[in-house]
N, C-alpha and C positions, 0 to 999 in steps of 0.2 A: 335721370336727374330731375331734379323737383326745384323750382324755386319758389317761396314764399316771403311774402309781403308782410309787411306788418312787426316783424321779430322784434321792433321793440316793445311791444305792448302786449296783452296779458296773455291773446288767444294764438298769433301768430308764433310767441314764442314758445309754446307747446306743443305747436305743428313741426317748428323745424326741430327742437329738441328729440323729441319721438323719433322723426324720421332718422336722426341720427344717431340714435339710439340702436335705430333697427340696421343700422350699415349700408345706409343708401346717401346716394350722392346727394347735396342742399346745395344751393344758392340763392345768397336772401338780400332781400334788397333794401337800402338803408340809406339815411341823406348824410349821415356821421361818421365820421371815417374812424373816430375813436370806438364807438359802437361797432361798427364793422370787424375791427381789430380783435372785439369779444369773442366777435362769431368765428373768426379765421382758427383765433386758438382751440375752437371747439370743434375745427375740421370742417369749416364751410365755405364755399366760394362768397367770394361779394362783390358785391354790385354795388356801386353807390351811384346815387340818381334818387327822382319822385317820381311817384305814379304818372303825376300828371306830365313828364316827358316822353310823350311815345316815342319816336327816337331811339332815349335811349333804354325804356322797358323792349321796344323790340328788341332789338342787342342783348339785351339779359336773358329775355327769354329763348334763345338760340338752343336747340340741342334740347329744350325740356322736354319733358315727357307729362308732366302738370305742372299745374300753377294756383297757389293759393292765395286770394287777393281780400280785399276789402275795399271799404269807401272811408277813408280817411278823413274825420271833420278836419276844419276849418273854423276858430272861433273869432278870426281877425278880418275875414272876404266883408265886404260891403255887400253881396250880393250871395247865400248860400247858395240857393239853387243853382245858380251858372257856375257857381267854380265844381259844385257838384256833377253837374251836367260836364262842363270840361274835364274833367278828370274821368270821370267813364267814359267820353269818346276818345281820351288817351289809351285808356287800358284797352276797351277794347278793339281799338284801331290796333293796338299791339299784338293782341291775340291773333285777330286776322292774318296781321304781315309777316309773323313769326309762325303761321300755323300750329299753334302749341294744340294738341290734341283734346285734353280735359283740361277745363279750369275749376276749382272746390271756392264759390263765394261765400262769404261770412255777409249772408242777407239778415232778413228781419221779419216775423211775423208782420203783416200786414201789408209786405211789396207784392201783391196780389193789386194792391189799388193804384188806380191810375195816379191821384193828389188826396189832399184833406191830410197827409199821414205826416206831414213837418220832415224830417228828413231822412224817412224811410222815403219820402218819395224819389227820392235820388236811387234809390236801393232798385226800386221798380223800374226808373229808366237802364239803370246797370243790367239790370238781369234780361231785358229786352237785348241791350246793345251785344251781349254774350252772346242770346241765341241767335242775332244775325251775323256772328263775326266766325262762323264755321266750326265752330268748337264742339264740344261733350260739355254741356254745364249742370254743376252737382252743385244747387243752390240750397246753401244751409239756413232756415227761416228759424233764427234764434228767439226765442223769447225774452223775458225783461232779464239782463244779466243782473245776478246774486253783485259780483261787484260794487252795482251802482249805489251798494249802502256806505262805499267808502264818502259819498257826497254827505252824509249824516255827520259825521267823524265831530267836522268843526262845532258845530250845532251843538253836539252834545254832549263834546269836552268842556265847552264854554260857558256851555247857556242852558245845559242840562232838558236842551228839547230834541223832538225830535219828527221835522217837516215832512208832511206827508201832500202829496201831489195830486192824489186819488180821491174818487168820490166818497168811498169809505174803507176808513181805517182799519174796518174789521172784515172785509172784503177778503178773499184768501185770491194767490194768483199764481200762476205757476212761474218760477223762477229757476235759469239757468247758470248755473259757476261757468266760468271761461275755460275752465281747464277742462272741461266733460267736449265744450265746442272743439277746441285743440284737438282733442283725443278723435272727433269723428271728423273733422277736416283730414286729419292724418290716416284714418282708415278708408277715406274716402279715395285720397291720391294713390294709397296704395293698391287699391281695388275697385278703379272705376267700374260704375256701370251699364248696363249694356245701352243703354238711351239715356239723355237727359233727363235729371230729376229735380224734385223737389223735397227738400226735407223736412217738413217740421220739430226743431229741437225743444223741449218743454224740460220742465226738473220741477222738484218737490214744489208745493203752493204755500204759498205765506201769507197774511195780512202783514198791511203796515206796523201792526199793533204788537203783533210779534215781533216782527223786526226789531220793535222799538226794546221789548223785554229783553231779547236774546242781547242785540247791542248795548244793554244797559249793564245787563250781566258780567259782560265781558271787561267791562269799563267801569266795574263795581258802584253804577249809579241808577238812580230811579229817574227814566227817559219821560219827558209828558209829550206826547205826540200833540203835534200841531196841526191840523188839519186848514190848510193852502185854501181858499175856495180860490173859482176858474178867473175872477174878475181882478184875481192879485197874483197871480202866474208868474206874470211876465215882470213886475215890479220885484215878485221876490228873487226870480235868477238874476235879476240889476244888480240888485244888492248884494248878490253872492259875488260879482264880478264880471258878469257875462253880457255883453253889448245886447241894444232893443233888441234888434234888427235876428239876430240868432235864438234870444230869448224868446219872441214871436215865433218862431219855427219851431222851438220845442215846444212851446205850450199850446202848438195846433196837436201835436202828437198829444198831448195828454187828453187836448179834449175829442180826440179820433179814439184813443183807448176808452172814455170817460163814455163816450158814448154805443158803445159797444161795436164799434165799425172793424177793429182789428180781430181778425179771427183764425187759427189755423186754415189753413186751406189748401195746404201740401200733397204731394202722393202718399206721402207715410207721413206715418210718427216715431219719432225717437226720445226716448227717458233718460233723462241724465240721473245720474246716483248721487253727486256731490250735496252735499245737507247746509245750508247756511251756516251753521254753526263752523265748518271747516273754513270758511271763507273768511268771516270774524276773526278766526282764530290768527288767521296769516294777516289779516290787513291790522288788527288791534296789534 
């Protein structure tokens, strides 16, 4: 029996769908009992609780055989890091008490670094707190997910731009769809490996610039990329809606990418197949 985290959002719902696809036992864990109800009709146990109650993640995780997790932001904590930090000595104080044997984390290129990395640094204290809580950890070092062009959408339905966060627009990077993560989360539970690992997950490389064409495309308009310098970051996720205090934390990540600090640095690499264009095509 597998339980998995996350099943309401893009990567964890791929994980448990697959698995029960494949005829294996799911229990997922959810704070919505209406959501939950989704998963029940689709043949899954549930759990309702949050990460951040070890308690009652021990209790859930009873009887697994893995466990697929994540670090769940927070865009409302006054403090990222400590609700970040509490929430991985939740889970993994849970691992421990529940002995769950493997866990499949959905990390981040760059949890290699101790800080500087905004809130992959949570990712790196996570993956420490695994290896000391007795488990088999199959840490998955995702790269920039394909998704995150659904952030574009507003921008470019409205105001026909299209914001770019990077130092250059024509920069190409390698970019991951969530569903290729899903798909090796899922093959990863089903066939742990013999030690702990680390994975590096990458997919096709894009610029900004593309993005901007392909999504222009899509949305039969001509995108003008904006190019963000570093000293207006944090002003412009205000704007979008997003408190200082969070806005500062990602715009340390961008200037950790901007400066070339994030790097694979995994035991392997893995190729996602998924192409931008397929991602557009679902979130347009």
């Amino acid at each position: 029996m597998y339980v998995i985290a996350g099943v309401t959002g893009h990567v964890g719902s791929i994980v448990a769908e697959q698995l029960l696809a494949q005829g294996q036992k799911v229990r997922v864990v959810v704070r919505d009992e209406a959501k939950g109800a989704t998963w029940s009709r689709k043949g899954a146990e549930v759990a309702l609780g949050t990460l951040e109650d070890q308690a009652f993640l021990t209790s859930a995780l009873g009887g697994a055989g893995g466990f697929f997790t994540l670090l769940p932001p927070s865009f409302v904590v006054s403090d990222f890091y400590a609700y970040q930090q509490r929430t991985s000595d939740a889970i993994a104080g849970a691992v421990a008490a529940s002995g769950t044997p493997h866990v499949v984390l959905l990390s981040s290129v760059g949890a290699d670094l101790l800080d500087g990395t905004g809130p992959i640094k949570g990712l790196h204290y996570l993956e420490e707190a695994l290896r000391t809580a007795g488990t088999k950890l199959t840490a998955i070092r995702a790269g920039y997910f394909q998704e995150n062009i659904a952030n574009a959408l507003g921008p470019a339905r409205h105001a026909g731009v299209f914001p770019s966060f990077v130092s250059s627009a024509d920069f190409p990077m390698p970019m991951i769809a969530t569903q290729d993560i899903g798909a090796l989360a899922a093959r990863s539970l089903l066939s742990p490996p013999a030690h702990s690992e680390i994975i590096d997950l990458h997919g096709p490389a894009y610029s900004m610039r593309q993005l901007a064409e392909k999504l222009g495309d899509a949305l039969n308009q001509t995108l003008r990329v904006i190019d963000i310098p570093p000293r207006g970051w944090v002003e412009a996720m205000m704007q979008g809606g997003m408190p200082k205090h969070i806005a500062e934390v990602f715009a340390e990540m961008y200037s950790a990418f901007a400066a070339g600090i994030i790097r694979p640095k995994g035991d392997r690499m893995e190729q996602g197949k998924t192409t931008i264009d397929e991602v557009i095509k679902t979130l347009v």
